[in-house]
C-alpha positions in Angstrom: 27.4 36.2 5.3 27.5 31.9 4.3 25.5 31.8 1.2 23.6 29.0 1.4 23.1 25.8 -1.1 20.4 27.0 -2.7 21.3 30.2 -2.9 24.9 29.2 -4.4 22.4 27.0 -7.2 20.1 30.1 -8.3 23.5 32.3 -8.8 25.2 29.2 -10.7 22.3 28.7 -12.9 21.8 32.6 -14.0 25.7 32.1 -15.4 24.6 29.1 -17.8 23.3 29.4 -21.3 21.1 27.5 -23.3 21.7 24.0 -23.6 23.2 24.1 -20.6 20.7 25.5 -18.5 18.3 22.8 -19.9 20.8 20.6 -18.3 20.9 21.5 -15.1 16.8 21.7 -14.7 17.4 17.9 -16.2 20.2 17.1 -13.5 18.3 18.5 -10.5 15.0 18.1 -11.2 14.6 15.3 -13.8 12.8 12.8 -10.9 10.4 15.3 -10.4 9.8 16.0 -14.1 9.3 12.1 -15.1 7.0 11.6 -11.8 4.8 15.0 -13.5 5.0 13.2 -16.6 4.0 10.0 -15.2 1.3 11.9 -13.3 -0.4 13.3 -16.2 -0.4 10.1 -18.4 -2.8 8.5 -15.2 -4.9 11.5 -15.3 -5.0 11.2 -18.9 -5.8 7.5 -19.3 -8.7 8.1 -16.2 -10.4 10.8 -18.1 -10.9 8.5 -21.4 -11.3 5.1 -19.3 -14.0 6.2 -17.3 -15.2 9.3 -18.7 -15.1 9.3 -22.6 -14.8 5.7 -23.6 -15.8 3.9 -20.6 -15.9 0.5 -20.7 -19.1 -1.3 -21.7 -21.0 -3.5 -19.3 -23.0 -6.3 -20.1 -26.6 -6.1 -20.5 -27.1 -9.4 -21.4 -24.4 -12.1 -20.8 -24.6 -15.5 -22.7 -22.0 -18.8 -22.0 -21.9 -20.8 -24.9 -20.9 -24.4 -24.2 -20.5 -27.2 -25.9 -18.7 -30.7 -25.6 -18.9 -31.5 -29.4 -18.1 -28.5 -31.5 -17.8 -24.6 -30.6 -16.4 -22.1 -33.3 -14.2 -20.1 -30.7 -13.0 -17.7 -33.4 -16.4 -16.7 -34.9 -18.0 -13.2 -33.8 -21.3 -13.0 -35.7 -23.5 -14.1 -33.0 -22.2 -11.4 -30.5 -22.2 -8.8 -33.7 -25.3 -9.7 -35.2 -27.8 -10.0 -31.4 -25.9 -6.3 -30.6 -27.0 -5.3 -34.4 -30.8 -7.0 -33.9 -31.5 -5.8 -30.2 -30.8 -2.2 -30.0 -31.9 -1.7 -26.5 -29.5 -4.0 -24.9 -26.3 -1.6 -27.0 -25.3 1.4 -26.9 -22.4 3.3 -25.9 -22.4 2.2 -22.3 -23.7 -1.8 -22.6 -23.8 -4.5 -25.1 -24.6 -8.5 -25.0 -21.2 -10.3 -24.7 -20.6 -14.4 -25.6 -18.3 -16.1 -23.4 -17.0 -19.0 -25.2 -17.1 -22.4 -22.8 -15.6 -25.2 -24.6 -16.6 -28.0 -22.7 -14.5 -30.7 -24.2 -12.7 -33.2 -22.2 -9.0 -32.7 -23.9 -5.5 -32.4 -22.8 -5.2 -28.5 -22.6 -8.3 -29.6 -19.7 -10.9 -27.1 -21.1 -13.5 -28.8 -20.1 -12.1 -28.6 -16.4 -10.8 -25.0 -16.8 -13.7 -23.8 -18.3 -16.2 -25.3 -15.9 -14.4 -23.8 -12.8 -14.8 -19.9 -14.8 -18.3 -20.9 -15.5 -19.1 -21.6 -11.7 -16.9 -18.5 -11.2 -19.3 -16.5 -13.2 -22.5 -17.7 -11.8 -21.2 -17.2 -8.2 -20.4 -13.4 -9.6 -23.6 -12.8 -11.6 -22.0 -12.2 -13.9 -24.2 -14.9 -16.5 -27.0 -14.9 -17.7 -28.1 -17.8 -19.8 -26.2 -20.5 -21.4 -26.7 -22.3 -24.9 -25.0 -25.6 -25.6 -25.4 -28.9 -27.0 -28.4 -31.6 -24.8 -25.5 -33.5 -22.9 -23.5 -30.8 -21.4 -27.2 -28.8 -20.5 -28.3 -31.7 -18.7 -25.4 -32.0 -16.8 -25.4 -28.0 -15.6 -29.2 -28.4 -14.9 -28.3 -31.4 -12.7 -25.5 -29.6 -10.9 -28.4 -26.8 -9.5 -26.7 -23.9 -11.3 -30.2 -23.1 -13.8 -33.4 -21.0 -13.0 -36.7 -23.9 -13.0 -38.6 -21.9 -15.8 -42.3 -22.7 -14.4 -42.6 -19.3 -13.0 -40.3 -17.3 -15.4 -41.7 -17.9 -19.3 -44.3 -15.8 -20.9 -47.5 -17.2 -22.9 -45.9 -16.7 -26.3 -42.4 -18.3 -25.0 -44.2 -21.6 -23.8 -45.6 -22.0 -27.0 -42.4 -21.2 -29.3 -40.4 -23.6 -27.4 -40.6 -27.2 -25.7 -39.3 -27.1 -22.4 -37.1 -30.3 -21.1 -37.5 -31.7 -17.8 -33.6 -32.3 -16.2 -33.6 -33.6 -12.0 -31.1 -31.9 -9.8 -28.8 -33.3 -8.0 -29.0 -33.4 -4.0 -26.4 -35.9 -2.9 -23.7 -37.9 -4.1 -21.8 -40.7 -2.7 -17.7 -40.9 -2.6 -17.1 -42.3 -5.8 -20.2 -39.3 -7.7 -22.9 -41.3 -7.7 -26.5 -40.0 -7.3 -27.8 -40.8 -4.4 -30.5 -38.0 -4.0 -32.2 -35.5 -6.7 -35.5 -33.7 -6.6 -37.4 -32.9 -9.9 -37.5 -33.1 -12.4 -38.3 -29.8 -13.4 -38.2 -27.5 -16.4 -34.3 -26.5 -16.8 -34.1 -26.3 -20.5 -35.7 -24.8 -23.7 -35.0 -26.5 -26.9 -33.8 -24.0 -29.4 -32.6 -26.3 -32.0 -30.6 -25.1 -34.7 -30.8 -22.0 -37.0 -28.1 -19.8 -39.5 -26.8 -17.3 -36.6 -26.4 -20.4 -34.0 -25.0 -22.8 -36.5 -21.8 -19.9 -37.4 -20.8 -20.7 -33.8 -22.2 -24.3 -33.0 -22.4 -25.7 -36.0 -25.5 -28.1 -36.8 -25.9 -29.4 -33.2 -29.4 -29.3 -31.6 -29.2 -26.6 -29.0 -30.4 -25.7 -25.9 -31.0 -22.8 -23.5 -31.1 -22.8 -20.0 -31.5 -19.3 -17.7 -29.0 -19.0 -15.1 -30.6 -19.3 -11.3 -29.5 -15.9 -10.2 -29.0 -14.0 -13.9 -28.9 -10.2 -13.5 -30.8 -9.3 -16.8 -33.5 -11.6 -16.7 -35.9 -8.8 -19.2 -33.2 -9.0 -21.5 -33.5 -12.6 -21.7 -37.0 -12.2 -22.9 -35.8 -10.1 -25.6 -33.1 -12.7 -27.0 -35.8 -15.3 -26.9 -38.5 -13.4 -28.6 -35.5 -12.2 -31.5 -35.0 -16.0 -31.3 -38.6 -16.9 -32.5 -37.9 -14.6 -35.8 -35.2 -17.2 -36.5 -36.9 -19.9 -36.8 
């Protein structure tokens, strides 16, 4: 009777010893051990990726932009508004800054970062953004912020003077206006305090709610921790 091949392996095998048996499992099988391996490592990152440390989402998503000064390297404003408004973190969401530096440079940030922040809007994935009375103006006119006539509270009207910005409707081939409506209320004036001023110095500020921001009662919160500030 032909023995066959995989009967002539089993009989070869039983004769080794040792170190030598370990390398013939590695010789035959070693593409099917480092694809197990490989295997488990997935499995293994899946579990703590999405099950055990999952990453957070954002409960409450702020663009800071400027076109005069924006401390790209400081974290106390994200640290301190997760430290000050408990409800919007925990293990599963937390208030995120994205940094937007507006300014008109040769790296092009101001270019660059206004295509991510019409990238963000258009994803919901914004909320509201804070920046300096020039660069606000110019996002109110371009449509992209919520008219806040029908969206303050009492108490928020009266802690903060609203600005009036028109939007533009049409433009002509060389960009200039040749049909806006408005004005309307785009803008709260937020001015200046110690946790804004870590990351935008001593500029006046100013906050405008994005037109279609996901976590519009969280905004409500960073407003009313805002009035404690001032």
């Amino acid at each position: 009777m032909i023995k066959s091949d995989r009967e002539k392996a089993k009989e070869a095998y039983k004769t080794l010893q040792g170190k030598e048996k370990l390398e013939y499992i590695w010789n035959y099988y070693k593409w099917a051990i480092i694809g197990g391996f490989l295997a488990l490592l997935f499995i293994a990152w899946s579990i703590n990726h999405y099950i055990i440390n999952p990453p957070k989402k954002d409960s409450l998503a702020i663009g800071a932009v400027s076109s005069r000064y924006l401390d790209l390297m400081n974290e106390e404003l994200p640290n301190t508004l997760n430290l000050m408004l408990p409800t919007l973190s925990d293990k599963r969401n937390q208030i995120t800054v994205y940094d937007l530096l507006m300014t008109n440079d040769a790296d092009q940030n101001s270019y660059y970062n206004g295509q991510r922040m019409v990238m963000m809007i258009a994803a919901e994935s914004l909320d509201v953004l804070i920046g300096d009375e020039e660069i606000m103006k110019a996002i109110g006119q371009g449509g992209y912020l919520l008219n806040l006539d029908g969206f303050l509270k009492e108490e928020e009207r009266a802690a903060y003077d609203t600005v009036q910005v028109e939007v533009t409707t049409a433009t002509d081939e060389l960009g200039r206006v040749t049909g806006s409506e408005g004005p309307y209320p785009l803008l709260l004036r937020i001015g200046t305090n110690k946790l804004l001023k870590e990351k935008f110095g001593s500029q006046e500020l100013y906050l405008g709610v994005v037109g279609n921001a996901p976590h519009q009662e969280a905004i409500h919160e960073l407003l009313a921790y805002f009035m404690t500030l001032e």
